[in-house]
C-alpha positions in Angstrom: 74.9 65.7 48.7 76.6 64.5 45.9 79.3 66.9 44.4 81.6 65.9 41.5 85.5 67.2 42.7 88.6 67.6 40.6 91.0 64.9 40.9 93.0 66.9 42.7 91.4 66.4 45.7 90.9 63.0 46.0 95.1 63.1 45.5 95.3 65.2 48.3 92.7 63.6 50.2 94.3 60.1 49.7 97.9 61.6 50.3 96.5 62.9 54.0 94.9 59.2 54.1 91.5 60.8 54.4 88.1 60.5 52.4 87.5 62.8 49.5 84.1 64.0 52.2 86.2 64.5 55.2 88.9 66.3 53.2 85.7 68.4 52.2 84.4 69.1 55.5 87.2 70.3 56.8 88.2 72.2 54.1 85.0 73.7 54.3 85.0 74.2 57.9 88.4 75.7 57.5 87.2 78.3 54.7 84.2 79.1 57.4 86.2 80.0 60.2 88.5 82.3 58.3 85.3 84.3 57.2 84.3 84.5 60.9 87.9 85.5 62.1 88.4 87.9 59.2 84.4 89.9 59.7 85.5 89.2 63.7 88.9 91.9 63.0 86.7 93.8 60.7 84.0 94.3 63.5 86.4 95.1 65.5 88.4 98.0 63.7 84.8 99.8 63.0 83.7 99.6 66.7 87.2 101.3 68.0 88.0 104.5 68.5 90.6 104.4 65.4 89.8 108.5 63.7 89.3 105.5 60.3 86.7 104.0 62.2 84.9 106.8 63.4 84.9 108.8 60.5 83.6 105.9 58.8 80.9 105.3 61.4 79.6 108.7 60.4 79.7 107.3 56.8 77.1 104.4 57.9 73.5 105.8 57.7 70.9 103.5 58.7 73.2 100.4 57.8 75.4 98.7 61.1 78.7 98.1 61.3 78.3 93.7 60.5 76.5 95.1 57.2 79.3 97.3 56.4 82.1 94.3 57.4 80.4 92.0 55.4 80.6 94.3 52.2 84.3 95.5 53.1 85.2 91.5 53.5 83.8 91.1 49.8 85.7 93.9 48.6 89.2 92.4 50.6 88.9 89.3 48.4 89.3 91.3 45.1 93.0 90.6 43.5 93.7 93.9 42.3 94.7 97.0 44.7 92.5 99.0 42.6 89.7 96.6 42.6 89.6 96.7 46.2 90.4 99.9 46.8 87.0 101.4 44.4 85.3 98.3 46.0 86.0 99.8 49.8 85.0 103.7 48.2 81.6 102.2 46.9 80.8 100.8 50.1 81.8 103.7 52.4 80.0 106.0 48.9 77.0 103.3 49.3 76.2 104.4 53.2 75.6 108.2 52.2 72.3 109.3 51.6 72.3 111.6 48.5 71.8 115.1 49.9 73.5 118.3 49.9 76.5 119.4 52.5 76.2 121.1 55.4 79.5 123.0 54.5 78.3 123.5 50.5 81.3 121.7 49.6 81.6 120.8 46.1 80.7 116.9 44.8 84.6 116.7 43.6 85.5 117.8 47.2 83.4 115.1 48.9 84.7 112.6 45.9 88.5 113.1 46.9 87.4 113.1 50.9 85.6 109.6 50.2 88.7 108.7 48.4 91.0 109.8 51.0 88.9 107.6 53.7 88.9 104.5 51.4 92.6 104.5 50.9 93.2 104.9 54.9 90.7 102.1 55.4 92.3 99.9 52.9 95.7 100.1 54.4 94.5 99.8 57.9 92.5 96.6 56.8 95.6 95.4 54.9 97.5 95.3 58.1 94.6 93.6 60.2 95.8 90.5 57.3 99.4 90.7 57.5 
């Protein structure tokens, strides 16, 4: 496959006294395994017994948990807090079927609770990447 790179990474390439391909492979392979390790820990955290995780277990609906890591992991990579932060509410907001509360709570009430759960899921992911 051909695939025109920046000069920049033929410079780093050459100052690691590799080929512009290997430096590519193993940049890729790099980037690949981080995804793994990072939907691995993300896995992980949902499956425990964490009151985050449960809660948002009963959040999931008919979607499983590697779904729901894969769209968390999408929302992790925003650059803004708040980016990520709405980013984690729509996924956890995604997984709820639209119907009315058992306890006849109002929609603002459920939109604060959904809120609520984001932020504690945001920090506890945070943490999983420090």
């Amino acid at each position: 496959m051909l695939v025109d790179v920046p000069d920049v990474v033929a410079q780093k390439a050459l100052a690691l006294n590799m080929s512009v391909r290997e430096y590519v492979r193993v940049a890729i392979e790099k980037f690949s395994s981080e995804d793994d390790g990072l939907r691995t820990a993300l896995v992980k955290l949902l499956e425990s017994d964490d009151p985050v995780a449960v809660k948002v277990r009963a959040r999931l609906g008919s979607r499983t948990i590697q779904e729901v890591a894969v769209e968390l992991e999408k929302c992790l990579r925003f650059s803004k807090e708040e980016e990520r932060l709405f980013g984690v509410k729509n996924v956890l907001a995604g997984s709820v079927a639209v119907a009315e509360s058992n306890r006849g709570a109002s929609d603002e009430f459920d939109e604060i609770e959904l809120l609520d759960l984001a932020e504690k899921l945001l920090e506890k992911l945070t943490n999983i990447l420090e």
